[in-house]
C-alpha angles and dihedrals in degrees: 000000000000091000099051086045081060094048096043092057094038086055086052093050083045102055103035096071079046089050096045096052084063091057112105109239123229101196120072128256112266091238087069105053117118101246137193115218093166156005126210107223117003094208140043150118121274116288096030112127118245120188113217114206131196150073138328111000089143125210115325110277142165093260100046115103147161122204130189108213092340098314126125121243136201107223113212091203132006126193122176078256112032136035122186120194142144127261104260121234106253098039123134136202102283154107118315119221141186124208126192125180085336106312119124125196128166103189154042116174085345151008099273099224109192114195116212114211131177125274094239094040086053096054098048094055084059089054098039084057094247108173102214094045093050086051101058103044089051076060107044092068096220104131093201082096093064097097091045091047083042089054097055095048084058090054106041102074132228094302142030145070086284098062093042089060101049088052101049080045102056081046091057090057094055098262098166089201088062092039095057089042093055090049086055095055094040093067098036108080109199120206097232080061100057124236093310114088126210107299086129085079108049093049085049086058102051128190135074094316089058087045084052101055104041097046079061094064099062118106121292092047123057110175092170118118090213126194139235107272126243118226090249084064101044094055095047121076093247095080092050091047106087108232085245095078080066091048092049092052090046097047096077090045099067102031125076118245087351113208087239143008121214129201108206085260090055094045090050090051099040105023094131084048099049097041087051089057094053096041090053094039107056109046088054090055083041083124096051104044103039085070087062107107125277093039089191092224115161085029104131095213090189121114092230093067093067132061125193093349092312138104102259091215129029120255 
């Protein structure tokens, strides 16, 4: 009797996990939430644009919607990855949400916090040389900040961190004079830098011009004046590893949904395949990513329009 008591309410424990596999399910599955991996910049005043990256946001629809501490915005472009919008009036400093078909979720990997400063406080920080001032307004995109950006180069003087970031900044918004600058120092190794040239810089840009210039790098091409190399360098691996292997692991970073991502040991062992993806690749999405900013256009890419890591003319 005891035994068939047991068996009757293993059957039941049995059963119930079975039974509860067959249950529709009204919440959606966690893949599918819309989810927030980053936001450029995390401060700012009201209308600067802020670019929202992550996973699932879906096409653009009427009842998708993001909110910064509660208040509506109007998006000025939305990607099942990537939102850009404006911060709205109104907004304070909180938390930003997406929601899509009625589905909110705040967070990827963290709770994107947005702080909302004055107009006037914003842009003093920017005079006054404040990195990480100068650096979000270089990724908002909104070129209004050009004279401010322009300010602090002036006053920076010829060196320093302050100066650097004025200029990468001016390059993000699309400034022709510091775009040119940055491709000149991208195929001039210097030999303070080691034997890598400047391929940081390009990555930290962004857009087509980045995609340009690095896609000018892979074999056969080799646009780098390169310098004769120390004997530091020649007993080190840096100077065995071809440049490419830098350019392959740049390349995702800069281009939207990239047809294949590299560590430094893939890009070692399938380098020829690798550079054939991307020189195949690009040119056939040549419409989609030229419109990626900063485009780049009026850059002279050839070697001949720098000298000594510097544009010959002024632009």
């Amino acid at each position: 009797m005891e035994h068939k008591r047991m068996f009757n309410i293993l059957s039941k424990l049995t059963f119930l996990p079975a039974a509860l596999l067959l249950l529709p399910s009204s919440l959606p599955a966690q893949k599918y939430w819309p989810t927030i991996d980053g936001l450029n910049p995390l401060s700012g005043p009201v209308d600067m644009q802020i670019t929202i990256a992550g996973r699932h946001f879906g096409d653009p629809q009427a009842n998708s919607t993001v909110t910064f501490n509660g208040t509506l915005a109007t998006p000025a472009s939305w990607t099942d990855t990537q939102i850009v919008v404006r911060v709205p009036a109104g907004a304070t400093t909180g938390l930003v949400e997406i929601t899509v078909n009625g589905t909110t979720k705040t967070h990827g990997l963290y709770y994107p916090m947005f702080t909302v400063i004055t107009d006037s406080f914003f842009l003093q920080k920017i005079q006054a040389g404040d990195k990480e001032a100068i650096a979000d307004a270089g990724q908002s995109g909104d070129r209004s900040f050009v004279p401010y950006l322009r300010g602090a180069l002036n006053n920076s003087g010829k060196h320093g961190d302050a100066r650097w970031n004025a200029r990468i900044a001016l390059a993000r918004l699309g400034e022709i004079d510091q775009l040119q600058a940055v491709w000149c120092r991208a195929i001039v190794d210097l030999p303070k830098r080691g034997m890598w040239p400047g391929v940081e810089e390009l990555k930290l840009i962004g857009g087509w011009f980045a995609i340009q210039g690095l896609q000018k790098f892979l074999p056969p091409n080799d646009p780098v004046h390169w310098h004769k190399p120390t004997n530091e360098e020649k007993n080190s691996d840096v100077a065995y590893l071809p440049f490419y292997f830098g350019v392959l692991e740049a390349l995702p970073a800069v281009v939207p949904n990239p047809p294949a991502r590299s560590t430094p040991l893939e890009a070692q062992f399938y380098s020829q395949e690798l550079i054939k993806t991307w020189q195949e690749w690009i040119p056939a999405h040549k419409d989609e990513l030229s419109k990626l900013q900063p485009t780049g256009e009026g850059v002279d890419f050839s070697d001949k329009a720098c000298k000594n890591g510097k544009p010959r003319t002024k632009h």
